[in-house]
C-alpha positions as CSV (number, residue, x, y, z in Angstrom):
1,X,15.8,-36.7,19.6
2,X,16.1,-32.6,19.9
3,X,16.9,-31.6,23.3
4,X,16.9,-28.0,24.4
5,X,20.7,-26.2,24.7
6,X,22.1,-27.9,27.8
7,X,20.2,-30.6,27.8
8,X,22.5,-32.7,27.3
9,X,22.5,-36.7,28.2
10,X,24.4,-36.6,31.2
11,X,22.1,-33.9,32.5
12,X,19.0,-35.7,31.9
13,X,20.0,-38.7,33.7
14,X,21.4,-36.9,36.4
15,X,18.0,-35.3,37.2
16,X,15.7,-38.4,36.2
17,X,18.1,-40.1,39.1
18,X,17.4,-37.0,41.8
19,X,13.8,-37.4,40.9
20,X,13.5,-40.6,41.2
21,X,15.0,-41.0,44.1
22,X,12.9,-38.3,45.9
23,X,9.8,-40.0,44.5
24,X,10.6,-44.1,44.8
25,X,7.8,-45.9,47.0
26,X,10.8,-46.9,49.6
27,X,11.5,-43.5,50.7
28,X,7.8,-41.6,49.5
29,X,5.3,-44.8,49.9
30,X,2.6,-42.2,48.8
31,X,4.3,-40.9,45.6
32,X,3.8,-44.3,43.3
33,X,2.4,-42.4,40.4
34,X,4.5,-39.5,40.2
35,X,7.4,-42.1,40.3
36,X,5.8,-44.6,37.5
37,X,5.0,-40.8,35.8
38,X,8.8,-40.1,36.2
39,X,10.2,-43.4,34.7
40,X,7.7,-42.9,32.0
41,X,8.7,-39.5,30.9
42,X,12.7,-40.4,31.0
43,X,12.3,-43.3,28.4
44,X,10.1,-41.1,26.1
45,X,13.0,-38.7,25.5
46,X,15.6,-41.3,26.2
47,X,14.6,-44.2,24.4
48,X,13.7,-44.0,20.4
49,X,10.7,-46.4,20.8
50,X,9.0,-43.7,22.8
51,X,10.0,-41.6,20.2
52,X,8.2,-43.6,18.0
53,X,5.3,-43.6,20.4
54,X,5.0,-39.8,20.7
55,X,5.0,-39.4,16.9
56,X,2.0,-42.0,16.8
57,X,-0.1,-40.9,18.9
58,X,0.8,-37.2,19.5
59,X,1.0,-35.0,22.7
60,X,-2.1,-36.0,23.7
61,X,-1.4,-39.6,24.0
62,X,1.4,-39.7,26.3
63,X,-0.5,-36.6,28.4
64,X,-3.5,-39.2,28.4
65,X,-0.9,-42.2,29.6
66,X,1.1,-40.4,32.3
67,X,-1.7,-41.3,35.1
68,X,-2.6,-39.1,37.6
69,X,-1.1,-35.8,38.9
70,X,0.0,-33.0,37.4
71,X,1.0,-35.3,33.8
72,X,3.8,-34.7,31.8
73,X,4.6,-30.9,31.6
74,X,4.2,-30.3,35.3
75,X,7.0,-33.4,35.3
76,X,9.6,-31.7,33.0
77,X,9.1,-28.8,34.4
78,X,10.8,-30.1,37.7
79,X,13.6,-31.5,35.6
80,X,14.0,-28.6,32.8
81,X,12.5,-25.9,33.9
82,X,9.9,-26.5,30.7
83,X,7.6,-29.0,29.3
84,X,8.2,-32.5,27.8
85,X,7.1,-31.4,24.3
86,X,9.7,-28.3,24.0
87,X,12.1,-31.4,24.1
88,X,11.0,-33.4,21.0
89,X,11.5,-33.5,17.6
90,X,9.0,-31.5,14.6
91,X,10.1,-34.3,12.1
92,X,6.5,-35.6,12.1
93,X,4.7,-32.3,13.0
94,X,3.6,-29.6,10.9
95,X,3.9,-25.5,11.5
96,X,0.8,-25.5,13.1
97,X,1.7,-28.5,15.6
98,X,-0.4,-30.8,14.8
99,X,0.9,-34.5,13.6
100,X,1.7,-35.1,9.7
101,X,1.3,-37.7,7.7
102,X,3.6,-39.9,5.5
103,X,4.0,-38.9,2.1
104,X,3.1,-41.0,-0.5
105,X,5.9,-41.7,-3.2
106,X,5.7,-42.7,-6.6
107,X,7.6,-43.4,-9.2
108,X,7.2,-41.6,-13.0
109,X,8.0,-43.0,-15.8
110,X,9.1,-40.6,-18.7
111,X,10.7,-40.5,-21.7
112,X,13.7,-38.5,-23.0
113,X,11.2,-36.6,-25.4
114,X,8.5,-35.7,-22.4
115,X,11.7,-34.2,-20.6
116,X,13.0,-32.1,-23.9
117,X,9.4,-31.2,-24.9
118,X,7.9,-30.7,-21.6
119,X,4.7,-33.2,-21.0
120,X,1.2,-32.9,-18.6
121,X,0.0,-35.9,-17.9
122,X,-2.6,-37.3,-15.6
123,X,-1.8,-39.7,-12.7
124,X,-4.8,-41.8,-11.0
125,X,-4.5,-42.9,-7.7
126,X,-5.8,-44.5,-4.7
127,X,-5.8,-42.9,-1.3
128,X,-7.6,-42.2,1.9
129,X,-10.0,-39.5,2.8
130,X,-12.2,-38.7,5.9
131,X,-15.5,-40.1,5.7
132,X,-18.3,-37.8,4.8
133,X,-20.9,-39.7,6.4
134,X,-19.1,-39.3,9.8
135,X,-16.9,-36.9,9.4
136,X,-14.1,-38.8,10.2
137,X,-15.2,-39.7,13.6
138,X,-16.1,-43.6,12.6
139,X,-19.6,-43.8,14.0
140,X,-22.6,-40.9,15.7
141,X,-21.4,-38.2,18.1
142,X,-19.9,-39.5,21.5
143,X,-20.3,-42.6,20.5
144,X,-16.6,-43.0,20.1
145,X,-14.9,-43.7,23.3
146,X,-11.5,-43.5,24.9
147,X,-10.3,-47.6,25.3
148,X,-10.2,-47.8,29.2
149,X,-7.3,-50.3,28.8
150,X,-4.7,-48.4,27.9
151,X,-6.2,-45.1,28.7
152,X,-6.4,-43.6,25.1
153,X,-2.4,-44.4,24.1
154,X,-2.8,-47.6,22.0
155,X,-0.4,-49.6,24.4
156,X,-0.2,-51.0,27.4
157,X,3.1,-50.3,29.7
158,X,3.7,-52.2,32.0
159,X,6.4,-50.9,35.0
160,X,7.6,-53.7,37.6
161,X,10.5,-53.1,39.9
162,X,13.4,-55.9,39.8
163,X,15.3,-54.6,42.8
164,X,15.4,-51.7,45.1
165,X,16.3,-48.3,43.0
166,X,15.7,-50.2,39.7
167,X,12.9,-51.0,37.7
168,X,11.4,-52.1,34.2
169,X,9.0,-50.7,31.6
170,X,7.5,-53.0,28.8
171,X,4.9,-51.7,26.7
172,X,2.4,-53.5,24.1
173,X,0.1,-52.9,21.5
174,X,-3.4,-52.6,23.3
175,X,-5.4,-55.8,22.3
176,X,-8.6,-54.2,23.0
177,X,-8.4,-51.5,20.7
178,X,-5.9,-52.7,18.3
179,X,-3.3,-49.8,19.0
180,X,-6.3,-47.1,17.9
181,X,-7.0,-45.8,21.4
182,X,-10.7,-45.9,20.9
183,X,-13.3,-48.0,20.8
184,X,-17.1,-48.2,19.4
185,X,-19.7,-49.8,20.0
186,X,-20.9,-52.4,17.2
187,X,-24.3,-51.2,16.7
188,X,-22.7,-47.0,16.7
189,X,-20.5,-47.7,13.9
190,X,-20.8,-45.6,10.3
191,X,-22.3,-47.9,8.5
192,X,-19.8,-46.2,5.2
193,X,-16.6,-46.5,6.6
194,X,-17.2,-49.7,8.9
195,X,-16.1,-47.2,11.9
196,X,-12.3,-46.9,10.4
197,X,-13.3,-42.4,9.9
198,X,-11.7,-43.4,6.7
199,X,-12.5,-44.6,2.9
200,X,-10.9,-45.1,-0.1
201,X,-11.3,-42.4,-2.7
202,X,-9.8,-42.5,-6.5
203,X,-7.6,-38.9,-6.8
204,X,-6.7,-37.8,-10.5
205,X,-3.9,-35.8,-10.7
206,X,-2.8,-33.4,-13.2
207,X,1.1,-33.2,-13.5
208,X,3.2,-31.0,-15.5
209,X,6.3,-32.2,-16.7
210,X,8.6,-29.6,-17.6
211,X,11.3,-29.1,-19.9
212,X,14.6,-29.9,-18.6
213,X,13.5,-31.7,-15.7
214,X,15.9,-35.1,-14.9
215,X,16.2,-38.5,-14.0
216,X,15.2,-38.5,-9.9
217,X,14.0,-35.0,-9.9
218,X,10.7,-34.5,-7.7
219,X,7.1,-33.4,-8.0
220,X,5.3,-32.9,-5.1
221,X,1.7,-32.4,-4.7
222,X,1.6,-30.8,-1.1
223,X,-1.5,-32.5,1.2
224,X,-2.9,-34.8,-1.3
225,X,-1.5,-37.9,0.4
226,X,-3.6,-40.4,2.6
227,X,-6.1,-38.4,5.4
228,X,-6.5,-39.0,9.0
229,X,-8.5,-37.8,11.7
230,X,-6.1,-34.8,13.8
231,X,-3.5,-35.6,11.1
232,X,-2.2,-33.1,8.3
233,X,-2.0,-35.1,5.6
234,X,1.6,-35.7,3.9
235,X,2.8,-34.9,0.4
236,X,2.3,-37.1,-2.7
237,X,5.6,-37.1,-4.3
238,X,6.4,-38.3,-8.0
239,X,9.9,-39.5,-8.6
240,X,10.5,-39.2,-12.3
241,X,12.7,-42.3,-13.2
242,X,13.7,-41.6,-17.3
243,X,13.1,-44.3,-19.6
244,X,16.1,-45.3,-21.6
245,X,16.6,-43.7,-25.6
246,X,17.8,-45.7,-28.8
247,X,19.8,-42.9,-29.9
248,X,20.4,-40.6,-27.0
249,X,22.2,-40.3,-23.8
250,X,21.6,-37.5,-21.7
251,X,24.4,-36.1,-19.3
252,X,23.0,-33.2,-17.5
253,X,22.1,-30.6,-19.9
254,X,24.4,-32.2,-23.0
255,X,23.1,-35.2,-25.0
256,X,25.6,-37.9,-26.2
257,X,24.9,-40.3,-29.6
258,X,27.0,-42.7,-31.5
259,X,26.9,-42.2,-35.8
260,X,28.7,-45.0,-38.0
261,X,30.0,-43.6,-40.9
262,X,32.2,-46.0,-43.5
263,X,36.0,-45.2,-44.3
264,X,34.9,-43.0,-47.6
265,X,32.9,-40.5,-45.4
266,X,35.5,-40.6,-43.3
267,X,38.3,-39.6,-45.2
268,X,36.2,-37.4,-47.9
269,X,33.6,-35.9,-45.9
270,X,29.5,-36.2,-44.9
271,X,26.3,-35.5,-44.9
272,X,23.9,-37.3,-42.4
273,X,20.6,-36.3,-41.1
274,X,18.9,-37.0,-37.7
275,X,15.5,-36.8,-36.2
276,X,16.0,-34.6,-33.2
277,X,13.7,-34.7,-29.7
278,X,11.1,-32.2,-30.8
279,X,10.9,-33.4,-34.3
280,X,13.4,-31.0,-36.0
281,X,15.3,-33.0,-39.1
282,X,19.1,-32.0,-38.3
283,X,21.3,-32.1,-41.0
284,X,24.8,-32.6,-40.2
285,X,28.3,-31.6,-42.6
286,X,31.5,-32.0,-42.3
287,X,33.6,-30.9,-45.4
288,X,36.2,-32.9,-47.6
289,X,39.7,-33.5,-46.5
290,X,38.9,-33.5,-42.5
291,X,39.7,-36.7,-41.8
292,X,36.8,-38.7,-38.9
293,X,39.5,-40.6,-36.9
294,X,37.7,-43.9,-35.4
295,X,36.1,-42.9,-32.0
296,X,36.3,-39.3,-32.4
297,X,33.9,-37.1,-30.7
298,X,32.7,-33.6,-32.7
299,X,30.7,-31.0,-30.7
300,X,27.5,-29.3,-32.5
301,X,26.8,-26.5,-29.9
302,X,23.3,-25.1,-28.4
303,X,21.9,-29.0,-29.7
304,X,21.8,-30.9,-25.9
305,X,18.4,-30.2,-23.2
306,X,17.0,-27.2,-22.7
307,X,17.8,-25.9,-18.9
308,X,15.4,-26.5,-16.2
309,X,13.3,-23.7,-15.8
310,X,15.3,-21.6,-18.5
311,X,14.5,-23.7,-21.8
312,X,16.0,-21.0,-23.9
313,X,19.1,-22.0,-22.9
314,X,20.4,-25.3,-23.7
315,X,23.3,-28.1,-23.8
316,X,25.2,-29.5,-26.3
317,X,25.2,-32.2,-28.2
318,X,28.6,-34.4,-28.6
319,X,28.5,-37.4,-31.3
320,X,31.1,-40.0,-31.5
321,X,32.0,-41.7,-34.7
322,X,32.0,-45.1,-35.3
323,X,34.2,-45.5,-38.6
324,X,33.4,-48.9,-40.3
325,X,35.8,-50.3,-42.4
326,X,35.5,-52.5,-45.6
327,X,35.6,-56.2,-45.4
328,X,38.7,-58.5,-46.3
329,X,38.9,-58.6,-50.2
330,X,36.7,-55.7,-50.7
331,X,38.9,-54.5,-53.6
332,X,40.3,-56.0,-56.7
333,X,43.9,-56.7,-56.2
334,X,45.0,-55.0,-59.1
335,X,43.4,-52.2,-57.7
336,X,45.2,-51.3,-54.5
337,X,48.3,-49.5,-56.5
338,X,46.1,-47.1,-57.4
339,X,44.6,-46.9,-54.1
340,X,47.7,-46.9,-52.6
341,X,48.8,-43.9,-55.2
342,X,45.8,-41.7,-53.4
343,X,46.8,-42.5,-50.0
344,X,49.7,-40.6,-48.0
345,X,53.0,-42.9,-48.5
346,X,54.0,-46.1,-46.4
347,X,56.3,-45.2,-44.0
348,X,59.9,-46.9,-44.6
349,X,60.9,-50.1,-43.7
350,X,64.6,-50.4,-42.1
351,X,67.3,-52.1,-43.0
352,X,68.0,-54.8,-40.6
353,X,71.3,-56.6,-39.7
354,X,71.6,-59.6,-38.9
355,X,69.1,-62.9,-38.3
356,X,65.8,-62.2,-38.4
357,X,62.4,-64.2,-38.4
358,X,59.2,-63.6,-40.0
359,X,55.9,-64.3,-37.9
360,X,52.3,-64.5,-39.6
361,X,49.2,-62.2,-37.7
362,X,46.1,-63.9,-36.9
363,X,42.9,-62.9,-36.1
364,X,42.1,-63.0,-32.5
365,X,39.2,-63.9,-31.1
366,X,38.5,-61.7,-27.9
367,X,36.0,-63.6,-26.2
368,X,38.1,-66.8,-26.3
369,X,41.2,-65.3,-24.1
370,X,44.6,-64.5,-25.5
371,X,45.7,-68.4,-25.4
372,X,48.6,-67.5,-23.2
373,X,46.8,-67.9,-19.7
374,X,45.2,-71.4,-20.9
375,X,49.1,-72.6,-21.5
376,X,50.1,-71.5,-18.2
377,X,46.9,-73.4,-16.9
378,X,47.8,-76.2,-18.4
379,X,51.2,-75.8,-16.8
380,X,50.4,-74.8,-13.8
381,X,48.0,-78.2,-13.8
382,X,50.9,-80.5,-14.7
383,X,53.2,-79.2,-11.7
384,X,50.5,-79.6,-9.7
385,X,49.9,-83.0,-10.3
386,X,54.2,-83.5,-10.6
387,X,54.6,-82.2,-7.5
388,X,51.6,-84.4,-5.8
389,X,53.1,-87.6,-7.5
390,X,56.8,-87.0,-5.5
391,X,55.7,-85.6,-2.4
392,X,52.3,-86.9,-1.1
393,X,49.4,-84.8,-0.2
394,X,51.0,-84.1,3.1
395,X,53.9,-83.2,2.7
396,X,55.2,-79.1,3.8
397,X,57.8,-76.9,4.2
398,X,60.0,-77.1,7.4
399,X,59.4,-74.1,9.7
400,X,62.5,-73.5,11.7
C-alpha cells in the first residue's frame, strides 16, 4: 500500500495507538464513533483486505462507512496531517481519479506467415455496456437507493471489544444488497437490464497485425473492456500466442529450418528451392567441391523476419543440413575400388607388435540401452539376493 514519505509503519501505529487511546469509550465515554471511525481507518491502510475494499468500492464507500463525524479525511488529518486517500495506491484508478476497470485478456492465435506478412483480422466479442434504457442506473430516477444495512459499502463490519485497549473488526458481504451497496425496488427496476445498469453487447474488433510482431507481444484496445457505472472501463488486451511452422523456427528476427540433402549433393554440390513466408520461390546453390559436413549450418543473409516496426530491415535465415547416407549394400561390390579411387585415401593402418584381438561392430539399438547397465542390474540383483541369503533381513553394520 503507498504511503506518503515518512509514513512509515512504525509511525502509523504509533499514532493510530495515541489516537485511540485519547478516543477509547473508557477514558472519552462520549467519543464511541470517532474511536470505531479510528480503528476503521487504521485497518484500511494497514490491512490488504481493506485495500481490496477501497478499490471496490472507491472513496466514496469507505467516506459513506466511517459513521458519523467529520469521516475519514478529517481522521487522517489528525494522524498525517492529510487525508486517508493521499495514502493509497492509483493501481486501480485512472488519471482522472475515478475507479478502473479490469482489462480483459485474450489470447491470438497467429501463424508464422500473419507475423512475416502482416495480417488485420476481426475479433468478436462479448462484453458489458451501460444500459441505454436506464443509463446505467438499473431502474427510473431516485429510484435506486443507498442499502441502509451497510450504509452504501457492500459489507457489514462488525467492531466488538475483547478486553480493555483491544478490540476486533470483522467485516461481511452485505446480504441485503449482495455486496452492490444499493438496492431497488422490484416494481422500479429497468425492465432491459433486470436493474443490473448493465447488458451484454457483441463488440467486433478490427486488429492489425503487424509485421515483425512476436510470440507474447501485446495489442491493446484502450477502454473497450467490460462497462460499469462510476468505473473507467479497462483495456482489452490480445496476447498473440504463434502457432507452430512445418518448416520454420523463428528466433527473434532470424528464422531457422532443417534441409536433407543425400551424400552426392553433399560432396558435389546443390541446388534446392523453397517456398518462402510471403510466397517468394528461393533458390538455393552451393557450388561443387564444398563439401556439406552432416549437421552443418550455412547462413543466407537479409532472409529471417522483417523488424518490428522497421520491415525493411530483416533477419537471417540459418539452415542446417541433414546429410543422408545410402543404405547398406547400395553399391555393387566390385564397384567400391573405383569409388574408393575418387575418394581422398584411407589413412594408414599401423604396424602392431605383439598379441592382438579382433572384435566385430554391431549395430546398436539406442532405445534399448547400451546393454552394460542391464548386466550390472543383473549383478547388482544377484548380490542382493547373496547377501540376503547369508545375513538375514536384519542384519547391519556395527556402529562403534
Amino acid at each position: 500500500m503507498a504511503r506518503r514519505a515518512g509514513a512509515n509503519e512504525k509511525e502509523l501505529k504509533k499514532a493510530y495507538r495515541k489516537l485511540a487511546k485519547e478516543y477509547h469509550p473508557d477514558k472519552n465515554p462520549n467519543a464511541g464513533d470517532k474511536f470505531k471511525e479510528i480503528s476503521f481507518a487504521y485497518e484500511v491502510l494497514s490491512n490488504p483486505e481493506k485495500r481490496e475494499l477501497y478499490d471496490r468500492y472507491g472513496e466514496q464507500g469507505l467516506r459513506e462507512g466511517s459513521g458519523g463525524g467529520g469521516g475519514m479525511d478529517d481522521i487522517f488529518s489528525h494522524i498525517f496531517g492529510g487525508g486517508l486517500f493521499g495514502f493509497m495506491g492509483n493501481q486501480s484508478r485512472s488519471r482522472n481519479g475515478r475507479r478502473r476497470g479490469e482489462d480483459m485478456m485474450h489470447p491470438l492465435k497467429v501463424s508464422l506467415e500473419d507475423l512475416y506478412n502482416g495480417k488485420t483480422t476481426k475479433l468478436q466479442l462479448s462484453k458489458n455496456v451501460l444500459c441505454s434504457a436506464c443509463s446505467g442506473q438499473g431502474g427510473k430516477s431516485g429510484a435506486v437507493q443507498k442499502c441502509s444495512a451497510c450504509r452504501g459499502r457492500g459489507v457489514r463490519i462488525m467492531i466488538r471489544q475483547l478486553a480493555p485497549g483491544m478490540v476486533q473488526q470483522m467485516q461481511s458481504v452485505c446480504a441485503d444488497c449482495n455486496g452492490e451497496g444499493e438496492v431497488i425496488n422490484e416494481k422500479d427496476r429497468c425492465k432491459k437490464c433486470e436493474g443490473k445498469k448493465v447488458i451484454k453487447e457483441v463488440k467486433i474488433l478490427e486488429v492489425h497485425v503487424d509485421k515483425g510482431m512476436k510470440h507474447g507481444q501485446r495489442i491493446t484496445f484502450t477502454g473497450e473492456a467490460d462497462q460499469a457505472p462510476g468505473v473507467e472501463p479497462g483495456d482489452i488486451v490480445l496476447l498473440l500466442q504463434e502457432k507452430e511452422h512445418e518448416v520454420f523456427q523463428r528466433d527473434g528476427n532470424d528464422l531457422h529450418m532443417t534441409y536433407k540433402i543425400g551424400l552426392v549433393e553433399a560432396l558435389c554440390g546443390f541446388q534446392f528451392t523453397f517456398k518462402h513466408l510471403d510466397g517468394r520461390q528461393i533458390v538455393v546453390k552451393y557450388p561443387p567441391g564444398k563439401v556439406i559436413e552432416p549437421g552443418c549450418v550455412r547462413v543466407v543473409r537479409g532472409e529471417g523476419m522483417p523488424q518490428y516496426r522497421n520491415p525493411f530491415e530483416k533477419g537471417d535465415l540459418y539452415i542446417k543440413f541433414d546429410v543422408q547416407f545410402p543404405e547398406n549394400n547400395w553399391i555393387n561390390p566390385d564397384k567400391l575400388s573405383e569409388l574408393e579411387d575418387l575418394l581422398p585415401s584411407r589413412p594408414e593402418v599401423p604396424n602392431i607388435i605383439g598379441d592382438t584381438e579382433e572384435v566385430e561392430l554391431q549395430e546398436f539399438d539406442s532405445t534399448r540401452g547400451s546393454g552394460g547397465g542391464q548386466r550390472r542390474e543383473a549383478y547388482n540383483d544377484s548380490s542382493d539376493e547373496e547377501s540376503s541369503s547369508h545375513h538375514g533381513p536384519g542384519v547391519q553394520c556395527a556402529h562403534q
